[in-house]
Structure formats: C-alpha cells, structure tokens
N, C-alpha and C positions, 0 to 999 in steps of 0.2 A: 868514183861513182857519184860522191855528192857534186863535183865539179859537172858531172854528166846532165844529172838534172837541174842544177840551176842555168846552165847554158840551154836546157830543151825548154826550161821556161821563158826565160829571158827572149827565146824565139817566139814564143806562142803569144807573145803579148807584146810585141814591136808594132811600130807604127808605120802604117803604109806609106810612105811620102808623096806617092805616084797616085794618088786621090786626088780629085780636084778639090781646095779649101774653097772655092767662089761660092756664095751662091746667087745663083739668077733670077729675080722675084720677077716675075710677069704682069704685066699693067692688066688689071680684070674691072670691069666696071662692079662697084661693090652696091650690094644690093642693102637697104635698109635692113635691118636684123630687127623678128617680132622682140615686144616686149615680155615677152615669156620663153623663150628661146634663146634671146641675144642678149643685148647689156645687163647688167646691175647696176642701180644705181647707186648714184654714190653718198644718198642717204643710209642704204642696206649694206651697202662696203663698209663705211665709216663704222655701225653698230656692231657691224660683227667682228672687223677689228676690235674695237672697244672691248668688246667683251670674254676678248682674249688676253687682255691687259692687268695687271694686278689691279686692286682699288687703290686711289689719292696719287695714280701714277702720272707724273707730270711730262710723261714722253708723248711730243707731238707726234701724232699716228699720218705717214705720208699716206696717202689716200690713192693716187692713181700711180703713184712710182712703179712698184713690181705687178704691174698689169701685165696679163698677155696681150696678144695684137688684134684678137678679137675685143677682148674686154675695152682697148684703147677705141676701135674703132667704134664702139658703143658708145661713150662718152661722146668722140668725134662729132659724130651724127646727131647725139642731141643738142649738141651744143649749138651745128648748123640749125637744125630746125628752131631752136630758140629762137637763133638770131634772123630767124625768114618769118617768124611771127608778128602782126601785128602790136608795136606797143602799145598800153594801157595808157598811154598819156595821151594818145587820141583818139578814144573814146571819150576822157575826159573835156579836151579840148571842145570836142563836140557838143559834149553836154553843157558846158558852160555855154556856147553860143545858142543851142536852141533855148535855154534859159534867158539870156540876153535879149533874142527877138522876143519870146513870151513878156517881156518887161518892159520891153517897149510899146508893143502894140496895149498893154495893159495903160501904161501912163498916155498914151495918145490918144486912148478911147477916153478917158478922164478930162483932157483938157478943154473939150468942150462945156465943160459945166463949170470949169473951173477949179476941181478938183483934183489931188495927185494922184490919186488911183478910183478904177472905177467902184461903184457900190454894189459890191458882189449882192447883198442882202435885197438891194431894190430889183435885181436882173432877176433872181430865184422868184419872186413874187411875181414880179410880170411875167414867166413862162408859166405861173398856177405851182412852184415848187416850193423847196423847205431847203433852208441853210445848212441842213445838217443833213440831210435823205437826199440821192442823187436821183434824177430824173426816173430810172429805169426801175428804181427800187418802189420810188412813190408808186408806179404803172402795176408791179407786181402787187402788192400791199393793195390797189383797188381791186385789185383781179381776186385775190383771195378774200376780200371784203365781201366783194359783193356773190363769191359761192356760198360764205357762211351766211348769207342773209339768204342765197336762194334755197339752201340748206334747211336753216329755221322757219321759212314755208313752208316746207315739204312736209318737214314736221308737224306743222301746227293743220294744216290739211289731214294727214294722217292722226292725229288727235283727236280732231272733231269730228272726222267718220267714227272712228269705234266709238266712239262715247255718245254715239246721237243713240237714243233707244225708242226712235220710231223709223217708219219707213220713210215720212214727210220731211223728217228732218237730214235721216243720212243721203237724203236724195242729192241736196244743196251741192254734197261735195263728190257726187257721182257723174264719168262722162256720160255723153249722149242723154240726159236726163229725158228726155220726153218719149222715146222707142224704151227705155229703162222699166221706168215710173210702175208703168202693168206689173208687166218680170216680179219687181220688186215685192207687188200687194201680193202675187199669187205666190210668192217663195214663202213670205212672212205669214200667207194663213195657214201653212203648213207645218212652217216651223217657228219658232222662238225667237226673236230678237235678242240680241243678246251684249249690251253693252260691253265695251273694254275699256281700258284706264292705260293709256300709251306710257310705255317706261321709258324704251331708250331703241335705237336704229342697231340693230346687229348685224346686218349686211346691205352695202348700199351698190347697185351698178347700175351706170346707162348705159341704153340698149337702143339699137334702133329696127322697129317693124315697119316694114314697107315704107323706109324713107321717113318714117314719124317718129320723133325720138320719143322715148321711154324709160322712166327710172324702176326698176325692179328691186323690191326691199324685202329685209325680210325683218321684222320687230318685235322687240321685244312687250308683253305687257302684264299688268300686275296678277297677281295668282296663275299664271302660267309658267314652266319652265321651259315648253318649246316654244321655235320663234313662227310667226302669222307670214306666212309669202302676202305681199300686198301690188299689184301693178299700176304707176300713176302714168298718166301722160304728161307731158310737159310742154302744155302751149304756152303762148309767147303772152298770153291775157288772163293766165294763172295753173296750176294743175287741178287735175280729179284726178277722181281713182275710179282704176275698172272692176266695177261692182261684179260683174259676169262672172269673170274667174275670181274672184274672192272667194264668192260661194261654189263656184265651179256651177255654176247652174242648168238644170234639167229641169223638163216639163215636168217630171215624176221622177221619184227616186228610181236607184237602180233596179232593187229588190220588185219591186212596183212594175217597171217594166218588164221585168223578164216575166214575171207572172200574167200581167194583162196584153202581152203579146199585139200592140197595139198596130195596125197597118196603113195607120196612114203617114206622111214622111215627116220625120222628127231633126231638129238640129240638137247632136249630142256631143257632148266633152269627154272625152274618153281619151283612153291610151292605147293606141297602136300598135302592134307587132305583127309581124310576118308569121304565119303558122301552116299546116299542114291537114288541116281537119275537117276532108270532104266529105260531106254525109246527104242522101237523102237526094232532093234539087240541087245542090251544088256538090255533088260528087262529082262530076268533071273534071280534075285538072288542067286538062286544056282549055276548060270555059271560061271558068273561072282563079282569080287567085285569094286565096283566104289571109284572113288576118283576125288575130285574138284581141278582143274587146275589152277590155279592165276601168275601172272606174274611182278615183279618189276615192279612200274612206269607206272601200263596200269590199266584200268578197266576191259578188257577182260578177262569172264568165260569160259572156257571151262571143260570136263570132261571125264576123262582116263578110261580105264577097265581092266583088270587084268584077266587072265583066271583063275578058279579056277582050283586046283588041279595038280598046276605045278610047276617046280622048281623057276621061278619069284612067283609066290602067296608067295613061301617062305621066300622069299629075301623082299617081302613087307610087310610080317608079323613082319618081324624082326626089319625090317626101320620104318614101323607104326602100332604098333600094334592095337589090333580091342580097346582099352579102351582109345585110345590117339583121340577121334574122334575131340576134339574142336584145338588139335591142328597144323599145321602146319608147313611142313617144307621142306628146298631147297633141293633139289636133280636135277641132269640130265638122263633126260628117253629118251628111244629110242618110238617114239610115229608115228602115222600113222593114217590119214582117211581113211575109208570106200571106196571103188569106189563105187558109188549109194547109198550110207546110207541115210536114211531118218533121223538121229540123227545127224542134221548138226553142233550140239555143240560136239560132239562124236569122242571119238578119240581110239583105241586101243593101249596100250603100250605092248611094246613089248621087253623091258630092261632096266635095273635100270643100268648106267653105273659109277654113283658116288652119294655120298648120302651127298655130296657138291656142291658147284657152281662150284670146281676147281676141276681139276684130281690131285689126288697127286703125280701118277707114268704119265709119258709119253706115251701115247693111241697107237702112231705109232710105237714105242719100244716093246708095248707088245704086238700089234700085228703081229709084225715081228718076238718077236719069238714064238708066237703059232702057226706061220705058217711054222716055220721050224723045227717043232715036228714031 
C-alpha cells in the first residue's frame, strides 16, 4: 500500500518532456514607460535596498543586477535619453564666447580715446542716467515722483478750499468761477460758511465725465469723523473743485420747495428712482413714467413724470432703465409744478441736464454756442 502511493505520487509530479523548453521573445517596438508607471530610479532602488541592510554593513549593494526586464528597460531608456540630451559644456562654450565678443567690442570702443575700457560712468551721464539706477528704473522713479508731486496739489487745493471762510476767497479754487460766483453769494446768505482744517485723503479715484478727467475724493478733516465727498477737475493749467456738488446745490431747500410749490422750471440735484405713483394729472400709465425724487440730507419725497413717447423718455430709459427699479441715482433735472395741480408732491420734469451732481462741460459755454448756430 505505501509502495501504491508513493508511485501515484511520483506520477503526479513527473515532468512533461514533450513541452517546448524554447521560448520565442517577439521583436515589439517598445514604447517609453511614464515615470510613474515604469522605471525606478536608481537613486530610489539604491535607498531602499540600503534600508534593508543592517547599520556599518560594508556589503556593496548591486544595484540593477536582479532587475526584472521591465525595470532593465527603464534604466535602458534613461540612459538613451541622457545620452540624446544636449551637454552642459555647450551652453558653457556659448557663454564664454558671447562674453568674449562683449569684451571685445568693450575694449574697441575704448581705443579711440586711448583707453582699455570704455567709461562706463561718462556713457550713464550723457544718456541723463545714474551708475548705479538702470535706465528704466530712473523713468519709473520720475513717473512716481511726479504723481506724488501731482498728489500734494491736490492736496493743498483741497486745503485751501475748506479752510477759506468767505465766499471771495473759496472762489480762487472753484471751477467755472464767474457762472459760480452768484450761486455762491446766494447759497452763503442762506447758510453758514463753514471752514474746515484738512487732515488727511481717505479715498482717492480718477474718473472720467464726458471725456474730462476727474479726481473724486473723499477727506478726511479735523473734528469730524465721517469723511467730505469732494469732486476736482484736473486740467492740464491746475485743478478746482466743483463747488456745485459739494453743497449739492439748490435754489431753495428741499423742505422750501416742496412747501412753495414753485412753477416755474428749476435745475435740481436729486436722486432718481423708477416708482409707481400715479395720482391726480399724471395718473396715466401710459402718459407718463414716474420716478421718486429724494434729496441729500433731507427727508423730503417728492415725485417727477416724464412724458412718454419723447426724446427725454429716452434719455431716461438709458440713465434708468425700466429693470434698475430698486436702484437710485444722482442726476440734475430740469423740473416744475403744476399751476393748480392737485398732486401737490408732483412735479413734471422737463430735462435731464447731467446724469451727475456736477456738469462736466461748462452750461454757459454751451449755451453760447448753441446760440450762435
């Protein structure tokens, strides 16, 4: 019996003879292997052998000996692309000759005077430059020179407006002074002059209205802790400041108007919105379009109408269109009561003459010459 089974073993584990031992490896074109996929290098082979090594073990660790045949072909291929890479020695090569030329043309520009090299220090002075500051740096460095110098005018403009405490005097540094000048005495017999004592610029941007540049500030000054919106122009022969919207100016106060209901046609500062509030003469919808009137510094509502189907409807289409109803904005309109309106909030406007607080061009200018067409 045990002879039984070691003979049924002995069969079950014999070797086939009749197997082919060849084997036939196929020529394949072999594709580069990614470096996350295919080789290791043989910095990362080398440590991790290492690391499997006792410490102070003086056994040279063979490195690509028991590689498989992909790991070999890894190696393979880096070794090709080393050897297809440009060497480092001519690069070098290179840089030594463009150095070369630069050393020559240097001592050939020198031999005219006599000297082995030229004077770098006399060339920087005849182009207007500095031995140590490169041409492009000097050019920055004026550029930013001369904003901090147009900077500390702005300032100092803005200084001597608040601090003038007549109207004679804040005139000096307001545009358009001579259409102004009235405005001014008639704002001032009503209200206060009121010096200020400039501290410090707390928002600074330029802007441009109708092609005319503009710096809009907002400033800081002493005993106050909100800041003053101030608007300057910036001509090319100094700045002013537009007195207009400073005060936001009206012929009469808000309160003033809405109680003396005055009819004949006003240029007003006001704030704009799209609203719904047809009453009385302008209960129409289709005649007209309404809009709520608001005013810096006052509680007084009032509200404008717009006739529809005319060249203003389209000028307020464009300034507020019908989707912007939540929001709000300055413009100065040419506005008027009713004689006898029973809509004594009720105003008819009758032109949109800026779609700012400030005119950008001069009013009396362009009316002078639309009148000489």
């Amino acid at each position: 019996m045990g002879e039984g089974s070691k003979q049924n073993r002995k069969d079950q584990i014999r070797v086939v003879d009749e197997v082919p031992t060849e084997v036939v490896r196929l020529d394949v074109e072999r594709a580069r292997p990614l470096k996350k996929k295919g080789g290791i290098s043989k910095v990362v082979m080398a440590s991790e052998v290492e690391s499997t090594l006792p410490e102070n073990s003086s056994e040279e660790v063979p490195i690509a000996e028991n590689l498989s045949d992909s790991e070999r072909e890894s190696l393979e291929f880096e070794k090709e692309a080393n050897e297809d890479s440009v060497p480092m020695g001519w690069f070098v090569l290179l840089a030594v000759g463009l150095f070369s030329v630069l050393g020559w043309v240097i001592v050939q520009t020198g031999m005219g005077d006599g000297s082995d090299l030229i004077d770098v220090k006399a060339a920087n002075q005849a182009l207007g430059g500095d031995l140590d500051r490169p041409r492009g740096l000097r050019a920055g460095e004026n550029e930013r020179q001369a904003a901090e110098d147009h900077f500390k005018k702005m300032e100092k403009v803005v200084t001597e407006f608040l601090s003038a405490d007549s109207p004679e005097e804040m005139v000096k540094w307001v545009r358009h002074p001579d259409r102004v000048a009235p405005l001014m005495e008639s704002y001032y017999a009503r209200n206060q002059i009121d010096p200020l004592a400039f501290k410090k610029t707390k928002k600074y941007h330029s802007i441009s209205l109708e092609n005319k540049p503009f710096i809009a500030l907002e400033v800081g000054v002493e005993k106050r802790e909100e800041g003053i919106p101030i608007l300057i122009e910036d001509q090319q022969d100094g700045m002013l400041v537009d007195w207009e919207s400073y005060v936001c100016y009206l012929p009469m106060s808000p309160e003033q108007l809405a109680e003396s209901r005055p009819t004949d046609l006003m240029s007003l500062r006001v704030y704009v919105q799209r609203d719904n509030f047809h009453t009385y003469e302008f209960s129409d919808e289709s005649e007209y379009d309404c809009f709520q009137l608001t005013f810096r510094e006052s509680d007084t509502l009032l509200y404008g109408f717009v006739k529809k189907g005319t060249v203003l409807e389209q000028e307020f289409l464009k300034f507020s269109p019908l989707e912007t109803d939540e929001y709000r904005k300055a413009a100065i309109i040419k506005a008027r009561f009713l004689e006898g309106s029973k809509a004594t909030r009720s105003m008819l406007i009758e032109g949109l003459e800026s779609t700012k607080w400030a005119f950008p061009h001069n009013p009396r200018e362009i009316a002078a010459k639309e009148s000489s067409k």
